[in-house]
N, C-alpha and C positions, 0 to 999 in steps of 0.2 A: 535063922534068917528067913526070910518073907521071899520066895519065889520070884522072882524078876522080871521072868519069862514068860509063866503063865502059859508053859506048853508051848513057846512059839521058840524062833529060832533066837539063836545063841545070842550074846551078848557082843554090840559090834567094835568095840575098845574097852577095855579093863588095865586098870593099875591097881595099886595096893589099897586104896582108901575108897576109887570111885568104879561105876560100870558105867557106860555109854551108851546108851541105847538109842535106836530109830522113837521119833515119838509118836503115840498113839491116839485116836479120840477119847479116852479115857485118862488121858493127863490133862486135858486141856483145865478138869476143874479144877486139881490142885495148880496150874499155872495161873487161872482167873484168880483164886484166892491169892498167891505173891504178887500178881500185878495192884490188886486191888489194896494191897497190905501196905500203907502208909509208912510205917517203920521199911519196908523191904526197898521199895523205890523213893525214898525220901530224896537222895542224891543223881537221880535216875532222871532222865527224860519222860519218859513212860511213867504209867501213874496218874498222870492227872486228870484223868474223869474213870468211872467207872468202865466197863465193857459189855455192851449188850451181847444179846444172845449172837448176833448178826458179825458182832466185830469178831467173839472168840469162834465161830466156824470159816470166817474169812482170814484170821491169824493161822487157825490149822490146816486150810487148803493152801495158802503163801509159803507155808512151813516144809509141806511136806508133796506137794502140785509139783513145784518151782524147781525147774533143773539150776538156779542160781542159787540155792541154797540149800545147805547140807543141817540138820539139825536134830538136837540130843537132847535127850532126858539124863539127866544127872542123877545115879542114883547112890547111895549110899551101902558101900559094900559092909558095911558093920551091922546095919538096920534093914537092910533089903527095900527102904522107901525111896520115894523119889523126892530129892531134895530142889531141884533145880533144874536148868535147861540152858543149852549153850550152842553156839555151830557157828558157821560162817555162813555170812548173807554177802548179798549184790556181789555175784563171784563174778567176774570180769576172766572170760576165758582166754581171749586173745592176750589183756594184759598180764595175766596170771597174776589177779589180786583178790581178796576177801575181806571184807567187816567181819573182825569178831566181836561175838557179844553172849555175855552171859548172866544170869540171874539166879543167883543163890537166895531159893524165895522161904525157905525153912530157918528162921533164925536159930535154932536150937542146930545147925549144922555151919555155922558161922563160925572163921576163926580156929579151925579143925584142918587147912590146906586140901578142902576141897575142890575150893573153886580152882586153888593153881594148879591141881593135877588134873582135874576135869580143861583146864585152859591148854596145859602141855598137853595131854593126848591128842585132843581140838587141830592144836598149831602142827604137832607129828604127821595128822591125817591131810591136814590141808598139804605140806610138803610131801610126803610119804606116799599118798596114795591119789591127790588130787595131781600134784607136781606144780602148785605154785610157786609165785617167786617169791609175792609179800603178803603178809598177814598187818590188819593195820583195826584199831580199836580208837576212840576219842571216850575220854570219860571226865567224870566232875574232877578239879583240881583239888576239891575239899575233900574227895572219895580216898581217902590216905589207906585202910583196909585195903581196895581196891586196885587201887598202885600198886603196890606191894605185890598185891598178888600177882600183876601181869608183871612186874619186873622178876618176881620169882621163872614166870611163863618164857623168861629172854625177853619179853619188848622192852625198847628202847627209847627214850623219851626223845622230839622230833621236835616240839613248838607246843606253844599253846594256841589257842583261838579264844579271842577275849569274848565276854557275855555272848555266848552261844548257846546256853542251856536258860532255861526258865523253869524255874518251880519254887516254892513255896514262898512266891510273890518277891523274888528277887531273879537277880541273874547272876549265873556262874559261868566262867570261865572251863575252858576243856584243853584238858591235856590230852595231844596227837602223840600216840606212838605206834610202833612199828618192829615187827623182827624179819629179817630180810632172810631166805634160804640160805646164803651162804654162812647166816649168825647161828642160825639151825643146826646144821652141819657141824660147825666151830663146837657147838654146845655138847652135840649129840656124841663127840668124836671125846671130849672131856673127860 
């Protein structure tokens, strides 16, 4: 297995399949390559133009600057690569809330239950050690892979919002859901 660490400090969440790490300027190319990768965000918001040099140093300073956002490199404890990236954005302190949002941009790690235990550890941290109360995600209604995984994650499905996404010259619809501390708990206690 491929070094993680690279001599730096420990890994900041680990489960059986993923490691969770702070992200570094040295991810940012394998993240330009998944953003830019048409199969990866085909169902995605994101995606649709390229990323100059400008947007991926101001993705990594928003990423990692921002006390309202906590965020991870995804990596694959089998292969020691990084597969992907996830965390909670727009944390809402006062209200104790969070966007999660994740991108499994390695298709060849697709369909393996990474993205849902890299999602569970995510949702753990935000309750565990942030002390939110709600974790809340909207994704494409077509994104069925997707679903799955954050229902495996505990979200629970809340509404839709109709033609709220645009991409590949149509509009999709987003499924809102949500897992609330106290479903956390419920799950955790399981």
């Amino acid at each position: 297995m491929t070094d993680t660490n690279s001599g730096s400090a420990p890994p900041f969440l680990e489960g059986k399949k993923v490691i969770l790490r702070g992200l570094r300027r040295e991810d940012m190319s394998a993240y330009r390559n998944w953003i830019e990768n048409p199969k990866v965000t085909e169902l995605m918001e994101t995606g649709w133009r390229p990323l100059s040099d400008v947007d991926v140093d101001n993705l990594y300073r928003s990423s990692t600057e921002s006390a309202d956002a906590v965020v991870f490199v995804i990596i694959d404890r089998e292969t020691g690569q990084p597969v992907g990236a996830c965390g909670l954005y727009v944390i809402q302190w006062i209200c104790r809330r969070a966007d999660f949002r994740i991108i499994i941009g390695e298709p060849s790690a697709w369909d393996k239950g990474l993205g849902s235990e890299a999602a569970r550890l995510t949702v753990a941290c935000g309750f565990d050690r942030l002390n939110l109360e709600t974790i809340y995600l909207g994704v494409n209604t077509e994104n069925k892979r997707a679903i799955r995984s954050y229902e495996r994650a505990g979200f629970v499905a809340e509404g839709v919002r109709r033609k709220l996404i645009y991409r590949n010259g149509r509009y999709y619809d987003a499924l809102m859901m949500s897992i609330l501390r106290e479903e956390y708990v419920a799950q955790k206690r399981a």
